[in-house]
C-alpha positions in Angstrom: 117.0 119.5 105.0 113.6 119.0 106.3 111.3 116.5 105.9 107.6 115.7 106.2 106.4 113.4 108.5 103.6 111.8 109.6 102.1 109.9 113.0 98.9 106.9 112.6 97.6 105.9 116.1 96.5 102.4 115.6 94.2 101.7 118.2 90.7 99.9 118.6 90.0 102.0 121.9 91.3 105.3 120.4 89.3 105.1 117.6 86.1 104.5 119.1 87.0 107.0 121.9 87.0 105.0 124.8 90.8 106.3 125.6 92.9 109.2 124.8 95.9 108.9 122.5 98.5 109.6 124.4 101.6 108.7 122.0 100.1 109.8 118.9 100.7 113.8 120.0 103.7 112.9 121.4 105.3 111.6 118.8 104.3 115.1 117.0 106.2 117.1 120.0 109.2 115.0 119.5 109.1 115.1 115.4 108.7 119.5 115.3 111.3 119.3 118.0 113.7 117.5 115.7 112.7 119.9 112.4 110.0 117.4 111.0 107.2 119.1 109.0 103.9 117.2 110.8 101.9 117.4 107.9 98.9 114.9 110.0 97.6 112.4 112.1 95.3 109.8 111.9 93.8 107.2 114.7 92.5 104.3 112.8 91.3 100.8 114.2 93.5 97.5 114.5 91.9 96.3 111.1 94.4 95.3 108.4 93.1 97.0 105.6 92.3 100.3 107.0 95.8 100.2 108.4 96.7 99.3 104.6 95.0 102.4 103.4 96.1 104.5 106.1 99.6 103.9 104.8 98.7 103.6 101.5 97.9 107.5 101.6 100.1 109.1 104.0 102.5 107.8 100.7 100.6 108.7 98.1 101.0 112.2 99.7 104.1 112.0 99.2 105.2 112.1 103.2 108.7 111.2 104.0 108.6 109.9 107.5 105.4 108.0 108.7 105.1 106.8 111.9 102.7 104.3 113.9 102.1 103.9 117.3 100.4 100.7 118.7 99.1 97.7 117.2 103.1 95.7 117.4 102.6 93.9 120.9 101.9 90.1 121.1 97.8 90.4 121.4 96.0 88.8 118.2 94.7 92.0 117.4 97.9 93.7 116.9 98.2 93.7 113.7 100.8 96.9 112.6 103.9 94.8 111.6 101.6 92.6 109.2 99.9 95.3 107.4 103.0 97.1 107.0 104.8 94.8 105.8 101.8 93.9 103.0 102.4 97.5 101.8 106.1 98.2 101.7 108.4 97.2 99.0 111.2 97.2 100.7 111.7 95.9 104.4 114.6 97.7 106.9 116.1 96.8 110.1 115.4 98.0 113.5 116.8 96.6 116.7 115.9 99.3 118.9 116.2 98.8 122.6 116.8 95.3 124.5 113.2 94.5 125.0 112.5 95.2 121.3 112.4 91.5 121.4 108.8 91.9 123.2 107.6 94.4 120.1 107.3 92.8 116.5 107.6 96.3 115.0 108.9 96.8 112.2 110.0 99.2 109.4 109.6 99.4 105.6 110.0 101.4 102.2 106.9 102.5 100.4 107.9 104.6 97.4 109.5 107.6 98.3 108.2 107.3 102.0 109.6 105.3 105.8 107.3 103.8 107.7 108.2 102.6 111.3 106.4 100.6 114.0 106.5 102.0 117.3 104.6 101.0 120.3 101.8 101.3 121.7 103.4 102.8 125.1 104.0 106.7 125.5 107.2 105.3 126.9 108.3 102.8 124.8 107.6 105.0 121.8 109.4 107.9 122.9 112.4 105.6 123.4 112.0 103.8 119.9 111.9 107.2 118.2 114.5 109.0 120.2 116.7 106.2 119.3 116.6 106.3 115.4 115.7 109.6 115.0 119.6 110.8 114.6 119.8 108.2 111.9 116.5 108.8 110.4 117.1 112.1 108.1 120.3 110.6 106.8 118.1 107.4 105.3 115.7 110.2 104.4 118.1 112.1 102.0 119.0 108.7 100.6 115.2 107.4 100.1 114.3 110.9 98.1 117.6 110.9 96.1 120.1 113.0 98.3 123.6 112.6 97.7 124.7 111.7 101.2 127.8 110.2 101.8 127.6 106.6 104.6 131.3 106.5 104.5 131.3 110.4 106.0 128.8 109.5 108.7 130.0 109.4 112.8 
């Protein structure tokens, strides 16, 4: 099955275009690599509630998978993992790589749609994605009604 998907760059210097976004079109590469549907992309500011809208409409679009990049480090502007959490209704777990400790991302239900917190880093979000993505169409098929089977899963 394929899914939609979705990638927000949240960044005060991307926005304004003082500095490329360099993990936002990666993200996209690795997504259509993997079968996702890109349906858009956004670079918005660190301000909670455009972040909250941002979110707020990638579900109301009905996208399955949406992704952030930036905005989960330890600077008082980062401010991802707040506003997501503010518009989920349902929080999920993600322990992603030993030095997730040093991101505050985070991951959440909103309707019928996933949203996960990766960094800020082309790096670091690259390895963030390319670690759940094996598990992410399986919670996919379960968040939009599938009949997948957890006991049948490697």
């Amino acid at each position: 099955m394929s899914f939609t998907a979705m990638v927000i760059t949240i960044s005060d210097r991307c926005a304004q275009g003082q500095r490329e976004d360099a993990s936002g079109p990666l993200l996209v590469q690795l997504l259509q690599r993997a079968g996702y549907t890109v349906t858009g992309t956004a670079i918005v500011p660190d301000e909670y509630d455009v972040i909250c809208h941002a979110l707020r409409q990638a579900a109301l679009a009905n996208t399955a998978l949406i992704l952030t990049t930036g905005g989960t480090g330890f600077s008082p502007r980062d401010i991802t993992p707040e506003a997501t959490a503010a518009v989920c209704q349902r929080m999920a777990s993600l322990r992603i790589t030993p030095r997730g400790m040093l991101s505050r991302a985070t991951a959440g239900l909103l309707d019928r749609s996933l949203i996960v917190n990766l960094p800020g880093s082309p790096k670091a979000a690259q390895e963030n994605l390319e670690a759940v993505l094996p598990s992410l169409a399986h919670g996919l098929e379960m968040l939009r009604g599938g009949q997948a089977d957890c006991a049948t899963l490697n």
